[in-house]
C-alpha positions in Angstrom: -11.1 7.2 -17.7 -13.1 9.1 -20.1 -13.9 6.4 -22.5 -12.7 3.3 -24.0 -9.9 4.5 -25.9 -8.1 6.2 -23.5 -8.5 2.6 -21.4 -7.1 1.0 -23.9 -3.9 3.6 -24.3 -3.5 3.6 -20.9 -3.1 -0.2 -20.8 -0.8 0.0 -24.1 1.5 1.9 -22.7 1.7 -0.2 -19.1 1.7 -4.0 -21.5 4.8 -1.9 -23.9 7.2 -1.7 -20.7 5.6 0.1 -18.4 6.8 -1.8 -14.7 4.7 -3.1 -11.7 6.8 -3.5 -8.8 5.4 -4.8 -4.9 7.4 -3.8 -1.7 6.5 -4.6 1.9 9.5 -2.1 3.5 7.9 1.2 3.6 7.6 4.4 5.8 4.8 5.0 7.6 3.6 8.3 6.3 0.7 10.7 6.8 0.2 13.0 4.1 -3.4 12.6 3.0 -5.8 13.6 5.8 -8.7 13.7 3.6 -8.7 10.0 3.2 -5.6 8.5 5.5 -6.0 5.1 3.0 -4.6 6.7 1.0 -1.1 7.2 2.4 -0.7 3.7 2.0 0.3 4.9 -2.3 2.5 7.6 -1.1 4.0 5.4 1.1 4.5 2.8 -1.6 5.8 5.3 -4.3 8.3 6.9 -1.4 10.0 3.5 -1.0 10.2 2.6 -4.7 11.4 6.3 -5.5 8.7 6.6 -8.1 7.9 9.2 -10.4 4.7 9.3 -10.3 1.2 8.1 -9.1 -1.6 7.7 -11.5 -5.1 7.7 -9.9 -8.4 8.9 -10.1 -8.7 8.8 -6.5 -9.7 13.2 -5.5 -7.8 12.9 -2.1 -4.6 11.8 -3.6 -5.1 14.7 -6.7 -5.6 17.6 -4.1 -2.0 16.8 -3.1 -0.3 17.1 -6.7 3.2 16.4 -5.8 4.9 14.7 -2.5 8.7 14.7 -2.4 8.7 14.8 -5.9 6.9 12.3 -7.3 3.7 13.7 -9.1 0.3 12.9 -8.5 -1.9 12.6 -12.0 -4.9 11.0 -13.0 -4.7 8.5 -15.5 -5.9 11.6 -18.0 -3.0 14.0 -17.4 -0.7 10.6 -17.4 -1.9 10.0 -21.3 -1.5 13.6 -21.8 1.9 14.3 -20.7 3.3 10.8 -22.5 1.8 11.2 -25.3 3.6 14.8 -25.4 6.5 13.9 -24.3 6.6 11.2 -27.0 6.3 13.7 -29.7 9.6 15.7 -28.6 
């Protein structure tokens, strides 16, 4: 996050009906080889057919898109809502 305000958005938009949702019956993938932690998301967004994945985390950005289900920081997240909320 840049600064403050864009925290604050961020958490705005997850309080106004943004959803958190856990699973324990995913695939065991292995997509990011930069940091193989990290498939643990994918693998978690896969099973929960998720749009998207917002982190800040660079081995998760490189990839941009798996199977569909974008990859953004929390930056490019703020930007496309917030354009996509003035259409």
């Amino acid at each position: 996050m840049q600064n403050e305000r864009e925290l604050e958005e961020l958490l705005s938009l997850f309080a106004s009906g943004f959803h958190i949702i856990f699973t324990t019956n995913t695939p065991e993938l292995h997509i990011v080889a930069a940091d193989p932690d990290d498939n643990k998301f994918i693998e978690c967004a896969v099973a929960l057919k998720a749009d998207c994945i917002i982190s800040g985390d660079k081995a998760l950005a490189e990839i941009k898109d798996y199977m569909g289900i974008k990859i953004v920081t929390p930056k490019e997240f703020l930007g496309e809502f917030v354009r996509a909320e003035s259409y």
